[in-house]
N, C-alpha and C positions, 0 to 999 in steps of 0.2 A: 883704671876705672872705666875707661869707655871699653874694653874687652870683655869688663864683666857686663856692662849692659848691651853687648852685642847678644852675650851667649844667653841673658834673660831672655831678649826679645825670640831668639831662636827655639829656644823651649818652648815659650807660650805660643808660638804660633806653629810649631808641630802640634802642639797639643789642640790647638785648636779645630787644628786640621783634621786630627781623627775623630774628632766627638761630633762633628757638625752632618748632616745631609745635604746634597748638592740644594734643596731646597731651602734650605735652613733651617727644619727642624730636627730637633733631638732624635737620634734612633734609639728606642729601646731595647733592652740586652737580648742576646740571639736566645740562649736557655730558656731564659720565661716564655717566649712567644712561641718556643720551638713545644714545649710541655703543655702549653695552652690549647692549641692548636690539636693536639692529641687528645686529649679528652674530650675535646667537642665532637673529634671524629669518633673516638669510639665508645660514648655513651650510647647512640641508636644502637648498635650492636650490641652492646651487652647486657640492653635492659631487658629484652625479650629473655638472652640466657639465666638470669638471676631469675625475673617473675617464673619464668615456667615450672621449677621444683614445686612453689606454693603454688601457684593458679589451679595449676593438673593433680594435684593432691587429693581433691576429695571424689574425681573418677575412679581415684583406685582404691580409695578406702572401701567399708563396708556397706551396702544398700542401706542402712539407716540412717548412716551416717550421711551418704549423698543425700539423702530426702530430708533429714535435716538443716542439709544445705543449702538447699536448693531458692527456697523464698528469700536467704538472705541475697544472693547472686542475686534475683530476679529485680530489689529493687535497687539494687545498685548499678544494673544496666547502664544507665543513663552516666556513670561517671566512669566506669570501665568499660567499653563494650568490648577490646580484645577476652581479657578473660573470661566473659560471659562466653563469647564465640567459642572459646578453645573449650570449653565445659561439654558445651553443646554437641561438637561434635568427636570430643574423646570417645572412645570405645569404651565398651564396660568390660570390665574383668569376670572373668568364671565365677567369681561369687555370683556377681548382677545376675549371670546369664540362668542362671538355676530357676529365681524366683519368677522371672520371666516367659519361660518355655513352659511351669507349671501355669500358669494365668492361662495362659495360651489353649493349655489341653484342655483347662476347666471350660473356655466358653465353647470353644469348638465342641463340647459333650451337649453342652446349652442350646446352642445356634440350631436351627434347623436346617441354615442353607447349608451348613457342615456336614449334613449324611453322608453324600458321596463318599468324602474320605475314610470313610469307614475307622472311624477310633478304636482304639483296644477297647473292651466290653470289661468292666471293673467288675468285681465279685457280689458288687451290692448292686449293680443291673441284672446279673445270671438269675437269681432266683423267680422276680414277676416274670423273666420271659418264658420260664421252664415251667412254672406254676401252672400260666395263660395255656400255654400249649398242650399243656397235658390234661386239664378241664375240660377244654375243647374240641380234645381225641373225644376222649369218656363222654361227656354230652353226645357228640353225632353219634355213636357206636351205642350207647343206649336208649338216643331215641330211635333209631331204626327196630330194636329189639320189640318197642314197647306196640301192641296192637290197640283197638278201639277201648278195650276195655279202661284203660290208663289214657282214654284222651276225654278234655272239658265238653262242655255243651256246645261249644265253636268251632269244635273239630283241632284243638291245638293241646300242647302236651302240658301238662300240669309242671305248676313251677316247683313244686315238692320233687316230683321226680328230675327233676335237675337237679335239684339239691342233693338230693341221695337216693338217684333212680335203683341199686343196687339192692337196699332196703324194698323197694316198693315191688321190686321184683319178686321177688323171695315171699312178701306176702299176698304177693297175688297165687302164686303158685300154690302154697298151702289153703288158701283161701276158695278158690276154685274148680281144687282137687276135691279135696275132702270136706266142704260143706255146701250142701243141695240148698236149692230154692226158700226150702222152708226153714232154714238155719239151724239144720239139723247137723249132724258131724258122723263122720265114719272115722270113730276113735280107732276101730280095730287094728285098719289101714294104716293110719296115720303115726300109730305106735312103733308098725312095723317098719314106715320110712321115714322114720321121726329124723332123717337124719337133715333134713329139709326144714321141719320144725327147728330144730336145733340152729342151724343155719341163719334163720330168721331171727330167731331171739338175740342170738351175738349180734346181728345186726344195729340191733336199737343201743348196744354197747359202743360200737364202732363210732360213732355219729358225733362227729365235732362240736362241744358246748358249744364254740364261740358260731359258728356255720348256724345256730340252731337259733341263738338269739340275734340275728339278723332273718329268721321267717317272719310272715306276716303273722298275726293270728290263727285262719283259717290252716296254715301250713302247721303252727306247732297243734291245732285243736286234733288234724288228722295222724297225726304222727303221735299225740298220746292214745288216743281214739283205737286206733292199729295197734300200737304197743299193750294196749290194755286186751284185746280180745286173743292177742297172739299168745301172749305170756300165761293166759289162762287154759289155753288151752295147752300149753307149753306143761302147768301142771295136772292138768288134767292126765295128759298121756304119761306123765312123770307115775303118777301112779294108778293106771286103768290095769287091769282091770280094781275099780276100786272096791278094798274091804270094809264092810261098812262096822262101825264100833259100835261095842252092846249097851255103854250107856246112853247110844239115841235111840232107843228102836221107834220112838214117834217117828222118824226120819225115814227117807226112802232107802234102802237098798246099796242103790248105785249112787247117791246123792254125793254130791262135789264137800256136801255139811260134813262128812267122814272124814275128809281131810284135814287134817290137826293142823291148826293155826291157816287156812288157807290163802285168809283176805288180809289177816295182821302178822302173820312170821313166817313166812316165805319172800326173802328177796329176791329181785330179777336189777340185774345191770343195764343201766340205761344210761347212757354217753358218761359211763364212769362212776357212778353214783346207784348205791343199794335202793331199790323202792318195793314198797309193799303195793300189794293190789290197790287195798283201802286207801294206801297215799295218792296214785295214783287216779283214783274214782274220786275222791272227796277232796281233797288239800291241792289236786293242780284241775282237774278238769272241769269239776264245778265250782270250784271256790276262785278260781283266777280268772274264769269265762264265764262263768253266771248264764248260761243259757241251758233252758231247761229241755232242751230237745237233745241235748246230748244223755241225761240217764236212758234214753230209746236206744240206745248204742246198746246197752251192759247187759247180756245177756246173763249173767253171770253160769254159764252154763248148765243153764237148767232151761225147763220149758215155760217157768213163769214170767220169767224175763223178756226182756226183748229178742225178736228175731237177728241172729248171728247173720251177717250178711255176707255172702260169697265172694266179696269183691273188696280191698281195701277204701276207707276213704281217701280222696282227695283233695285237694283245697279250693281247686277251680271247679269240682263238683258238690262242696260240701254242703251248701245251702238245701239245694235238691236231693241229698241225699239225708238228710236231716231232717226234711219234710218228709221224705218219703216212709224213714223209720217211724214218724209216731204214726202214718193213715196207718201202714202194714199192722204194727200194734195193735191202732184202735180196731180194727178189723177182725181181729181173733178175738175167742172166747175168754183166754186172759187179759187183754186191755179193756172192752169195754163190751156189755153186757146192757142191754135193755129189753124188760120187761113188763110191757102192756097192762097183761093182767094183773099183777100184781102193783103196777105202779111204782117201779123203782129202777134207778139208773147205779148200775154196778161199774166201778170203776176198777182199774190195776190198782192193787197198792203201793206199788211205784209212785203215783202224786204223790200218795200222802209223807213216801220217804223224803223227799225233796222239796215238799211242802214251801218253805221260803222262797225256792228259785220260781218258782208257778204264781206267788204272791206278787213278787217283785215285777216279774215279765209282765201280767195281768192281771195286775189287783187294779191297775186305776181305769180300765174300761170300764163304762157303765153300767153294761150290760147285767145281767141277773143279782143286782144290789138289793133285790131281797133275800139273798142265801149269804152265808155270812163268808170272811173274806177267802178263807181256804180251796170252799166250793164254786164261789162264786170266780175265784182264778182258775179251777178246775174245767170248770163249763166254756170258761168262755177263749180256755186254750183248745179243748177239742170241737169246739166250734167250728174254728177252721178246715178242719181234718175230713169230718164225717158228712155222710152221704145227704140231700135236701130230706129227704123223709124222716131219718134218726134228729136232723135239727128240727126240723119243727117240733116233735115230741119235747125235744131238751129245752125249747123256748118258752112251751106250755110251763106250769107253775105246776102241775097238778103230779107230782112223784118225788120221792126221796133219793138220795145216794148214798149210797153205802161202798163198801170197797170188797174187793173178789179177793179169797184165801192163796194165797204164793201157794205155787206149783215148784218144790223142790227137787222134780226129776231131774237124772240128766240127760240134757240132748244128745241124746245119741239115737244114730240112725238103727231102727231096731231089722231092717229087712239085710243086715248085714251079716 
């Protein structure tokens, strides 16, 4: 018995021996603490390698996808800021870099401090530069061409001939050539170099609609104004020498009245578009501009008409040149006629064609409001015009007006 409780107390006190610390406490098992111990040490290292697949992910997706991204990132800052960081400074990928470089070239086209680098010049800048440049040849090169004749009252070049100095050229030439002072024509001539005529008429074809409705008034008045006396004589020489038909023999001769359909079916090309004479004279020049100093213009080539003038109009001259057609007018024996003895003031029957535009221009002056409203806008347009002697007579009460019989010849220069 006491052998057996030797060999107890031996046991328990090996065994005590092993399980205790010199301190006396318990040590806990080597494997847990050893496992333990390892994962504390390598969590900081491998949390970086796990997050970085997800954090770095939407650097490499696609630019919408980033920008999509990107405001959520922003307010989560404050509880991630590595991920934020790493966002921030990842590279972009060749998608990114595309939409990037194009931003780039858009403002540098934009910027002004940008000229220096001289950008590629894109196909939708080539055109205004080429446009600019080549206006601006043709501008200098034909106003050097152009002499006094083609310059305003201030000594500077008319803005029509910028417009289509090329045009104005051409009717200066035939204008200058071949009609003298008194608006007379050397058909015979003109037949023979009609090729200058010819020339001229294609021109008023050639002429930019859109170029045409961006002139002033004054510009498109002279430019139908031109077109209208060119084109007439354009038929005149079409058919000179003219045959005159047997059923007018009341008619002259040589009369322009011979020409079948002359003012109503004959078209002439003008920036593309067919016009009769008659459209031309009635439906644009007096019916769109109402001034009645433009029928002084229409010679209609004859001698009753107005004086044909040697010199195209202008726009920076046309005021003055528009006065100047009705004095010359009133000046001759077909515009305006007064007779003493008789007591009667003969006028063109040109007013009374146009009769409206001379009411409207001058019906509400005062002036001669005992003659009724026709005459009374009659009088008191050539008022202006004529010499102080012919006004006083026209101011008296004491004469009637009557209108002078149209002179159907044609102008033509006869010492030819």
């Amino acid at each position: 018995m006491i052998k057996r409780l030797l060999v107890v107390i031996i046991f328990v006190s090996a065994a005590w021996t092993v399980g205790c610390q010199p301190d006396g406490s318990a040590a806990p098992a080597a494997p847990p603490a050893i496992t333990e111990v390892q994962e504390k040490t390598e969590t900081p290292q491998e949390t970086p390698a796990e997050t970085e697949p997800s954090t770095l992910s939407p650097a490499t997706a696609a630019p919408s996808e980033t920008a999509d991204a990107e405001p959520k990132e922003t307010s989560e800052s404050a509880t991630r800021p590595e991920q934020t960081a790493r966002i921030e400074i990842q590279p972009a990928t060749e998608s990114e870099k595309a939409p990037t470089s194009e931003t780039t070239s858009d403002s540098d086209k934009e910027s002004p401090k940008e000229t220096d680098e001289k950008p590629p010049v894109t196909k939708a800048q080539e055109p205004p530069k080429t446009e600019a440049s080549t206006d601006s040849e043709k501008t200098s090169a034909e106003e050097a061409r152009l002499d006094d004749t083609g310059k305003s009252e201030n000594g500077q070049k008319p803005n029509s001939e910028l417009a289509a100095p090329d045009l104005y050229e051409k009717c200066k030439y035939v204008l200058t050539t071949f009609v003298d002072k008194h608006g007379k024509v050397d058909y015979k001539n003109l037949r023979r170099k009609r090729s200058r005529l010819i020339a001229a008429t294609r021109a008023f074809g050639n002429i930019d609609p859109v170029k045409y409705f961006q002139w002033s008034d004054n510009e498109q008045i002279a430019f139908w104004i031109n077109a209208y006396n060119i084109l007439t004589l354009s038929l005149v020489v079409e058919n000179y020498p003219i045959k005159p038909l047997w059923w007018k023999p009341l008619s002259p001769p040589n009369s322009i009245v011979h020409i079948p359909g002359a003012w109503t079916k004959k078209y002439f090309d003008v920036m593309g578009i067919e016009y009769t004479l008659r459209e031309i004279e009635r439906e644009i020049l007096m019916k769109k501009f109402k001034d009645p100093r433009i029928c002084f213009t229409f010679s209609y080539a004859t001698l009753g008409g107005a004086l044909l003038r040697n010199e195209p109009y202008y726009p920076d001259k046309l005021d003055k040149q528009l006065d100047n057609q009705v004095r010359k007018f009133l000046a001759t024996p077909q515009g305006l006629r007064i007779d003493h003895q008789e007591k009667t003031i003969q006028l063109g029957v040109i007013f009374d064609w146009y009769k409206s535009y001379f009411i409207e221009k001058y019906g509400d002056i005062k002036k001669f409001r005992d003659r009724p409203a026709p005459i009374q806008a009659y009088l008191n347009c050539i008022s202006k015009y004529i010499p102080p002697d012919d006004l006083k007579y026209v101011e008296s009460k004491d004469y009637e007006v009557e209108f002078i019989k149209y002179d159907w010849r044609l102008n033509e220069q006869t010492n030819k």
